[in-house]
C-alpha positions as CSV (number, residue, x, y, z in Angstrom):
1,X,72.4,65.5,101.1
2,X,69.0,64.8,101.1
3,X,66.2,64.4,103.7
4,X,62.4,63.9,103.7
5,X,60.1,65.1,106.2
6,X,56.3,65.2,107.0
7,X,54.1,68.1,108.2
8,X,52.9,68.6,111.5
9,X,50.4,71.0,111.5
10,X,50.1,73.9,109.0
11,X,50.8,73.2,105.4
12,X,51.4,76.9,104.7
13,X,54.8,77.6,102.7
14,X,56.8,80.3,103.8
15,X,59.2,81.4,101.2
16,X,62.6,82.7,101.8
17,X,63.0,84.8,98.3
18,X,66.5,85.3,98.5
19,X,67.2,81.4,98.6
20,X,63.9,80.2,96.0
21,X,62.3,81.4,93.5
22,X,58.9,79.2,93.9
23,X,57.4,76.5,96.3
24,X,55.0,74.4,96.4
25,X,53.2,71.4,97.0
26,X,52.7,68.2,94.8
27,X,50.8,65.0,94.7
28,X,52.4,61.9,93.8
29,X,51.0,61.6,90.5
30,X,51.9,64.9,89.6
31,X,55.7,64.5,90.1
32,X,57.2,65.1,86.6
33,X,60.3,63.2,86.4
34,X,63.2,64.2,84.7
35,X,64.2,60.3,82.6
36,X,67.9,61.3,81.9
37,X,68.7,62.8,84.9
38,X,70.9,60.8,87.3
39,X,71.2,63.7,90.5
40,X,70.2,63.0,94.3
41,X,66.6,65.1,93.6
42,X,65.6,62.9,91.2
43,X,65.9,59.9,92.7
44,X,64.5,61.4,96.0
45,X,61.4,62.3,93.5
46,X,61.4,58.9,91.9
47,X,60.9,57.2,95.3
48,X,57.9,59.8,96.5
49,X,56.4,59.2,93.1
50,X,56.4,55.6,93.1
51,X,55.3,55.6,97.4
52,X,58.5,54.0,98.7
53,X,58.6,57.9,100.6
C-alpha cells in the first residue's frame, strides 16, 4: 500500500529510529528515480516527480 499526504502545519520530521534510518524532504526535481525498478515506491515517486501528485 501506498498513500500520499500533505502537511498541515509544521514541516519538522520526527524520526522514529528503530523503524528508519534517515528522512527527509525533497523537491520534485530532486527525486532520483530508480529506471529499472518496477516497485509501488517508484511509481509513487515517478508520479510526484512528474506533478500528477
Amino acid at each position: 500500500m501506498g498513500f500520499y499526504c500533505e502537511v498541515d502545519g509544521d514541516d519538522t520530521i520526527r524520526l522514529d529510529k528503530n523503524e528508519l534510518k534517515e528522512g527527509r524532504w525533497f523537491r520534485r526535481d530532486e527525486v532520483q528515480l530508480q529506471p529499472t525498478d518496477f516497485s509501488l515506491t517508484n511509481e509513487m515517486m515517478k508520479e510526484f516527480k512528474e506533478g500528477r501528485q
